[in-house]
C-alpha positions in Angstrom: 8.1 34.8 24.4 10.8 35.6 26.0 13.4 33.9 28.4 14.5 36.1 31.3 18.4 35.1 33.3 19.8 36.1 36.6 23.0 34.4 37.4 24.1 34.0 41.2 24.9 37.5 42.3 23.1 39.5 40.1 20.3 42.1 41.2 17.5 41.6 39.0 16.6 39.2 35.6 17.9 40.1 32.1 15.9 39.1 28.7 18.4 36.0 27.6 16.4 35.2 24.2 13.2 34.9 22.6 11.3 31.7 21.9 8.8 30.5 20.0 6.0 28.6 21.0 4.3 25.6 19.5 0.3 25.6 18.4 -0.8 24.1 22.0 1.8 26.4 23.7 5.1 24.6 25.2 8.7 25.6 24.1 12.2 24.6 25.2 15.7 26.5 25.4 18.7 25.3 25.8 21.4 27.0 28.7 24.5 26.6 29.7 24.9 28.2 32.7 28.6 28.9 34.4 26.9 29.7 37.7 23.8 29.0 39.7 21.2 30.7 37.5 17.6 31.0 38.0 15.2 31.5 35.5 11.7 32.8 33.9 9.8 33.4 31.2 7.6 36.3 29.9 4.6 36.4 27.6 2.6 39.7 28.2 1.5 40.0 31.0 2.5 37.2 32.1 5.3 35.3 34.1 5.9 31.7 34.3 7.5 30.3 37.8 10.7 30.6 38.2 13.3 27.8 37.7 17.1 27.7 39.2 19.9 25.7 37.7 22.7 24.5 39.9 26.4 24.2 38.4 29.0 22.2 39.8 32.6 23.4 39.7 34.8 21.3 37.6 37.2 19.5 39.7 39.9 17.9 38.3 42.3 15.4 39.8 46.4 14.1 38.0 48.8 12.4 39.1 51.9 13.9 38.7 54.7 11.3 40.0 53.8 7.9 41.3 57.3 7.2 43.0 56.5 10.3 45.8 52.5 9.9 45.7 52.4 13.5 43.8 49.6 14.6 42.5 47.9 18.3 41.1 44.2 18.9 41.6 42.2 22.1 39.5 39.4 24.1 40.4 37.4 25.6 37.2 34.5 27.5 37.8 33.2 31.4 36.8 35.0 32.9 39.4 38.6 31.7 41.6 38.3 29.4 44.4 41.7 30.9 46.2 42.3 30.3 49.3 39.3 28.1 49.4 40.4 24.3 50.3 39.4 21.0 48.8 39.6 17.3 50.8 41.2 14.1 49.1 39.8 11.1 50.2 40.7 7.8 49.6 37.8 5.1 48.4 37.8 1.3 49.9 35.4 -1.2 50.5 35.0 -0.1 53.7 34.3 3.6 52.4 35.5 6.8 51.8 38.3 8.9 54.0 39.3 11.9 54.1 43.3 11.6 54.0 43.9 16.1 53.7 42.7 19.2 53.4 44.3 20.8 50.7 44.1 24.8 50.0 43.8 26.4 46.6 46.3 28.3 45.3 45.9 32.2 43.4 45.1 29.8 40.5 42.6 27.7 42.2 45.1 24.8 41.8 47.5 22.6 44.5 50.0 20.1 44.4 50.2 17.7 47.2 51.0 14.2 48.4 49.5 11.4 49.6 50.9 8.5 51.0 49.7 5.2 49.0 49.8 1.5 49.9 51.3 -0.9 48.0 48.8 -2.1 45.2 46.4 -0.1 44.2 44.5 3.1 45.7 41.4 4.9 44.3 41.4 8.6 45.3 39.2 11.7 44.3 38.9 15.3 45.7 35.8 16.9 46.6 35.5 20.5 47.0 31.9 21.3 49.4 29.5 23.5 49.2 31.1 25.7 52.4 33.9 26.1 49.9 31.8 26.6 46.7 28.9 28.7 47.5 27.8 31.3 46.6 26.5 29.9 42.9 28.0 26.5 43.2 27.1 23.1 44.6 29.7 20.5 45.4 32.3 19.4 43.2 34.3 16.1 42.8 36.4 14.8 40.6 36.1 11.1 39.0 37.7 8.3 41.3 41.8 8.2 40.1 43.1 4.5 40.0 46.3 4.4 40.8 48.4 1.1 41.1 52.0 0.9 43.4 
């Protein structure tokens, strides 16, 4: 049987592999997609439903200097996010807030600052869907501790 692939932006499916099939008929792949990628499988005549994978971007979030509230924030993905922007919000009890809107650079990268109270701050970046798409969902980093 085989296993048919077409990745976000592509015109038609493409045979990724060939499985084989158990006595009462099921069989599994594994896929790593880079991009949103929908797929199908072919046995004769025959054409299963098609499934899509979403992919996340991978978002990253450093701090670079704690004395001026410096930090970097990375954009990896199939394709460059420049130009594209990304919002750092802070985390509290009281929820999340947006504190900037932050625009990628040719690298899909920035460096920016944040202003942070004393004690500590938990901050992450999120990067939407309006700035992902197409083939992407949203992306966010993991919440960054920081402690002034």
């Amino acid at each position: 049987m085989d296993v048919l692939a077409e990745p976000s932006g592509a015109t038609s499916f493409s045979v990724l592999g060939s499985v084989t099939t158990t006595a009462g008929g099921h069989w599994t792949d594994v896929v790593k997609p880079t991009i949103e990628t929908s797929y199908e499988a072919n046995w004769k005549s025959a054409t299963s439903s098609t499934v899509t994978v979403k992919v996340r971007p991978l978002v990253t979030l450093t701090l670079v200097n704690l004395s001026t509230g410096s930090f970097s924030t990375k954009v990896t993905a199939a394709r460059s996010f420049a130009g594209k922007f990304v919002l750092v919000q802070r985390l509290s009890s009281s929820g999340v807030a947006t504190q900037k809107k932050v625009i990628l650079d040719t690298n899909s990268s920035a460096t920016f600052r944040v202003r942070l109270h004393q004690g500590r701050s938990r901050l992450r970046v999120v990067m939407p869907t309006s700035q992902t798409a197409p083939g992407y969902i949203t992306g966010v980093t993991k919440v960054l501790t920081v402690s002034r």
